[in-house]
C-alpha positions, -999 to +999 in steps of 0.1 A: -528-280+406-537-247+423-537-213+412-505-208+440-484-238+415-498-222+387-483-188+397-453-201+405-449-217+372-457-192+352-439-168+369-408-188+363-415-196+328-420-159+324-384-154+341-366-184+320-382-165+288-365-133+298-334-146+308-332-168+273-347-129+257-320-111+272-292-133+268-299-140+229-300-103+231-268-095+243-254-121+218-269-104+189-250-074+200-214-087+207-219-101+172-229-071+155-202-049+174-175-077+163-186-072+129-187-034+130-154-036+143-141-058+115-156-035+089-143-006+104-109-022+103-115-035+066-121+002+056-091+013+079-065-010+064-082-003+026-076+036+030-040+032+042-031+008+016-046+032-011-029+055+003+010+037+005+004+024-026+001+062-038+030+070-024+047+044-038+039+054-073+044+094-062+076+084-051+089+068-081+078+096-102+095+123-083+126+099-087+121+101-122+113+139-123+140+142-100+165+125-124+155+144-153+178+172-140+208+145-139+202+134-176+199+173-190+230+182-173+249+147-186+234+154-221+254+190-217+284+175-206+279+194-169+307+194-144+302+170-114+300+200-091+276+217-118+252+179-115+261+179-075+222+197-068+204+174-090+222+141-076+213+156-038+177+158-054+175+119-066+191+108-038+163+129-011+135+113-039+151+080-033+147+083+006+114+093+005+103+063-018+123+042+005+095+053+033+068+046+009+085+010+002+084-002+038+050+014+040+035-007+012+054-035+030+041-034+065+003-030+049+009-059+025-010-083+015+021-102+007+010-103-031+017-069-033+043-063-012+065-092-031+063-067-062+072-032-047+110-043-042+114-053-082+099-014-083+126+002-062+157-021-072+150-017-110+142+026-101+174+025-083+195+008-116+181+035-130+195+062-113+227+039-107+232+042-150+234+081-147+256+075-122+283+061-139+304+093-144+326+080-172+301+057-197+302+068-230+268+085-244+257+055-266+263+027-237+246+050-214+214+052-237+215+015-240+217+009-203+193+035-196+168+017-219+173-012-202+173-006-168+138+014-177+122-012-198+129-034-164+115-005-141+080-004-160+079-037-164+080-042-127+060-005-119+034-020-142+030-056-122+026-032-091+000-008-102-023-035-119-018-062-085-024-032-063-056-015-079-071-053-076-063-052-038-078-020-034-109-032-059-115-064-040-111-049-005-147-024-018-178-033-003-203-048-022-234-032-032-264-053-019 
């Protein structure tokens, strides 16, 4: 062979090497942009869930806070018109952890979604037993009992399924 072959093979080795170089190159990146991109998400989707699931439990604690009112004034034996500004308050609490409901709904996963609705139903039998405008005293207590026992039953199975969502979703330490 002469050294004209001997270029001409080298030269094209030299070409097929860069060509393999840049292409395993540009694979490397598309990779590590995909997984950027899923991280990034990851921590996205981690963040809003934190924060729905927040709201959530905010939510049902302004309920309560806001039904606090209700049961002070029933306790006195307040006129319906007299309770009319604390029922306006649980019902604009009950809206707003309506919106934090669908919130934890759309973000999911769908183990935690499954128990925010046992959270509002039994928070909303809550407020429906104060609502009952003619229940004697003692019935009332029972029923409120119940209908809370239910409610942190059910805010309990939320809080601890949640906090593992949010503790598995972390990134591990290397």
């Amino acid at each position: 062979m002469d050294n004209g072959w001997a270029a001409v093979v080298a030269g094209a080795a030299g070409a097929g090497g860069a060509a393999v170089a840049a292409w395993a190159t540009g694979r490397a990146m598309v990779n590590q942009a995909r997984v950027q991109a899923r991280d990034r998400h990851e921590h996205w989707l981690r963040e809003q869930r934190q924060e729905a699931y927040g709201a959530m439990l905010a939510a049902a604690d302004a309920v309560h806070d806001a039904l606090e009112e209700v049961m002070r004034g029933r306790t006195a034996s307040a006129s319906a018109e007299e309770l009319r500004p604390a029922y306006l308050a649980v019902n604009a609490a009950l809206r707003v952890n309506q919106r934090a409901t669908r919130a934890v709904l759309v973000l999911g996963p769908d183990s935690v979604g499954r128990l925010c609705m046992p959270v509002r139903h039994a928070l909303e039998r809550v407020v429906l037993v104060w609502r009952e405008p003619d229940m004697p005293f003692d019935q009332l207590a029972i029923d409120h009992a119940a209908a809370m026992d239910e409610f942190r039953d059910a805010f309990a199975r939320f809080w601890i399924t949640g906090s593992e969502v949010i503790q598995e979703s972390r990134p591990q330490a290397n």
